[in-house]
N, C-alpha and C positions, 0 to 999 in steps of 0.2 A: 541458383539462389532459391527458386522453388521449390526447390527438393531437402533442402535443408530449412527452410522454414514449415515447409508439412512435418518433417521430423518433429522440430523443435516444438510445433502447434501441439503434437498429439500427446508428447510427453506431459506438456504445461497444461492440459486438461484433464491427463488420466491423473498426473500427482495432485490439482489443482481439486479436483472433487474428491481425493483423497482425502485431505485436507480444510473441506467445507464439515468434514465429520469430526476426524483428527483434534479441528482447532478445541473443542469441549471439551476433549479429554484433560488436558490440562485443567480446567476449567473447574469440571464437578469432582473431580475425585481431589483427596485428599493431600495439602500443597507439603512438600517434601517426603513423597510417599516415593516408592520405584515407579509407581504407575506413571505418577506425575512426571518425573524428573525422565525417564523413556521416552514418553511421550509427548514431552515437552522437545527432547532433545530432536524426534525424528519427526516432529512439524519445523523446527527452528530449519535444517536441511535440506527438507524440503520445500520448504518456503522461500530457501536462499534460489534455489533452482528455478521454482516458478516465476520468483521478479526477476533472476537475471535472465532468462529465456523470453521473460514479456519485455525487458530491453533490446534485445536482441532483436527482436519480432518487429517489432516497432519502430526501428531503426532503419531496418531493413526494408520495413514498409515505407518511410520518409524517404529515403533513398531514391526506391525505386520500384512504386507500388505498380505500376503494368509488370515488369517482371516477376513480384512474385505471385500475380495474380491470373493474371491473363494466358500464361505460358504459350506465348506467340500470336496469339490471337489477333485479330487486325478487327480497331474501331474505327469508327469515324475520326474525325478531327474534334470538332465539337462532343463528341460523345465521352472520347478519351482525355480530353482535358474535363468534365465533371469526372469521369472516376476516379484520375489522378486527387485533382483539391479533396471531393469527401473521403477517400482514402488517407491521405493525407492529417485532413484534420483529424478525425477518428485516430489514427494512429498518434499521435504529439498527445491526445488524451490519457489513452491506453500508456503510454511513455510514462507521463505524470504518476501515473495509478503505479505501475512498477517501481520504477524509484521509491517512492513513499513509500511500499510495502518492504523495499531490500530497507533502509533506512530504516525502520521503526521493529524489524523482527532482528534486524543485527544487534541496534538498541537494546534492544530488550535480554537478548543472549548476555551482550558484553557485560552490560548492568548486572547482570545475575553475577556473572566468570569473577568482577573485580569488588562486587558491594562497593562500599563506602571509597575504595581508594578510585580514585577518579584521573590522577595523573596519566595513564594508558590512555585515556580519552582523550587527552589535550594534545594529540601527535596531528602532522596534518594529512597522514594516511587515514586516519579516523574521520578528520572533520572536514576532509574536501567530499565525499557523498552527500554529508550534510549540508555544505554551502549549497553544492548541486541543486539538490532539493528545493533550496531557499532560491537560489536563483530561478531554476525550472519553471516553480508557482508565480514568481512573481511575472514572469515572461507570459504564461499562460492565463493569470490574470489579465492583464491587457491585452492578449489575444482574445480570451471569451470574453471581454466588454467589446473589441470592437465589430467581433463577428455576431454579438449577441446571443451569447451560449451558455446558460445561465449557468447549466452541469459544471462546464470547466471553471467558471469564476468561483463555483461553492468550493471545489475540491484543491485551487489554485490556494482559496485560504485555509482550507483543512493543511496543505502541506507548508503554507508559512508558518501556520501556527504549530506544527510539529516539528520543523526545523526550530525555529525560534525556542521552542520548550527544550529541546537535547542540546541547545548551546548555552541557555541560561541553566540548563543541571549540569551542564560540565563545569563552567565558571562560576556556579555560585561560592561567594566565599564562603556559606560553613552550609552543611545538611543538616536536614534533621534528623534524629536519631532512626534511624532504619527506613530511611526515606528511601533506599533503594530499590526496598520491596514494592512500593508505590511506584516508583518509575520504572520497573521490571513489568508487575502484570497490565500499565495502563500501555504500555509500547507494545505488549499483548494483545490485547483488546485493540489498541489501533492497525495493527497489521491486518486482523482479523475483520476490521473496517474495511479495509482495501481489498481484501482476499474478496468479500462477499460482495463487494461495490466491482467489483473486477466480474465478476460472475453474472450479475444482475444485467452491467450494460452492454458485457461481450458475449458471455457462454451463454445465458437467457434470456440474450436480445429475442434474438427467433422466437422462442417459445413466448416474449411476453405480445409482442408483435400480435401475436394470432389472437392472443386474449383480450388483450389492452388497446385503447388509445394512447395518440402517442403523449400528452397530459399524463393519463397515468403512467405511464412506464418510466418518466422521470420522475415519479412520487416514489416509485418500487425500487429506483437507483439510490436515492434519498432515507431510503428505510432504516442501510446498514449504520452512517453516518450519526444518525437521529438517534439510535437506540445503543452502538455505541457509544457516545457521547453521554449516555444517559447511564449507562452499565457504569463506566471511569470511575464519573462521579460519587453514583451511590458506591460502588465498592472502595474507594477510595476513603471514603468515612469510615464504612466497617473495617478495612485493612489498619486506618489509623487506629481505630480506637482496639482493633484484635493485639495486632502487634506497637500499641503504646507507639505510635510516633509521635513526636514531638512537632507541634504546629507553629513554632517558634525556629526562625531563621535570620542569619544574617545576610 
């Protein structure tokens, strides 16, 4: 089990900061260009690999975190009941953040592959990841209230509130005119939330550690969320009013 979770670790880091670059290309250059629609395609791929290998990971670690960690090693009793829990918790975290991210970059593909026709969406091979999700947060929402973990209660309702948006765009009954461009690059932008939120509290915990108190280092997990959320928005104005959506729904 060790040995396939070091695998799985080194891949999901070298694609993962691939990826921290990758995600812009899309981005700045120009939307329906080759650059774009390339580069779009071989983040979407590799994004798919990085959440499903941080499920994997994570799973693996709820399971049975002395095994992948310890590789035989002998603790105390006391010792190795805290590394199992914080292992543990950390892991159901990292869980969350995976999901969310497979969920919001498949989104965002699918939305692109079908525009406006929405029926492919409404299958329950499409929408059982998404209840997932919605269930997942809400389970880890009462989990970070009762352990008192602020991080997981924030990110419990970033994933409700992303669940809930890809269920209310599948069922709404009518869109609005080119509304799928709008749920295409904001399901963008939220993956890209979780990519760098994924990065912040796993891949540059260490390094923030050395720099930071632990105060700030959850101000620096908090950064991606903040200024995503903020990115959506304004481009979501510019996107309507570039390509004429219509702000008018039923």
């Amino acid at each position: 089990m060790s040995f396939i979770h070091t695998i799985l670790l080194y891949s999901h880091i070298f694609l993962g900061s691939l990826c921290l670059v990758l995600f812009w290309v899309p981005v700045i250059c120009g939307k329906g260009t080759k650059l774009h629609k390339l580069s779009g395609r071989y983040y979407y791929f590799m994004m798919l690999f990085i959440a499903g290998s941080g499920i994997v990971m994570s799973l693996m670690v709820l399971f049975d975190p002395a095994q992948v960690y310890l590789k035989g090693a002998i603790l105390p009793a006391e010792k190795l009941a805290k590394f199992v829990s914080e292992r543990r918790h950390f892991s159901a975290f990292l869980l969350l953040l995976s999901v969310l991210t497979w969920v919001t970059v498949r989104h965002a593909y699918v939305v692109l592959k079908v525009q406006a026709e929405r029926q492919p969406l409404r299958t329950w091979h499409y929408l059982l990841p998404v209840v997932s999700l919605m269930l997942g947060s809400l389970f880890m929402l009462g989990y970070g209230f009762n352990t008192g973990t602020w991080l997981f209660m924030i990110f419990a309702m970033v994933g409700v509130f992303t669940s809930t948006g890809i269920v209310r765009y599948v069922f709404r009954a009518e869109l609005a005119n080119r509304q799928w461009i709008i749920e295409h690059f904001s399901s963008m932008i939220g993956s890209g939330i979780a990519l760098y939120t994924a990065f912040f509290a796993a891949g540059g915990r260490k390094l923030l550690s050395e720099l930071l108190s632990r105060e700030w280092q959850l101000a620096t997990w908090l950064i991606a969320p903040i200024v995503g959320t903020l990115a959506i928005s304004l481009l979501t104005k510019h996107f309507s009013r570039k390509f004429r959506v219509s702000t008018s729904t039923k």
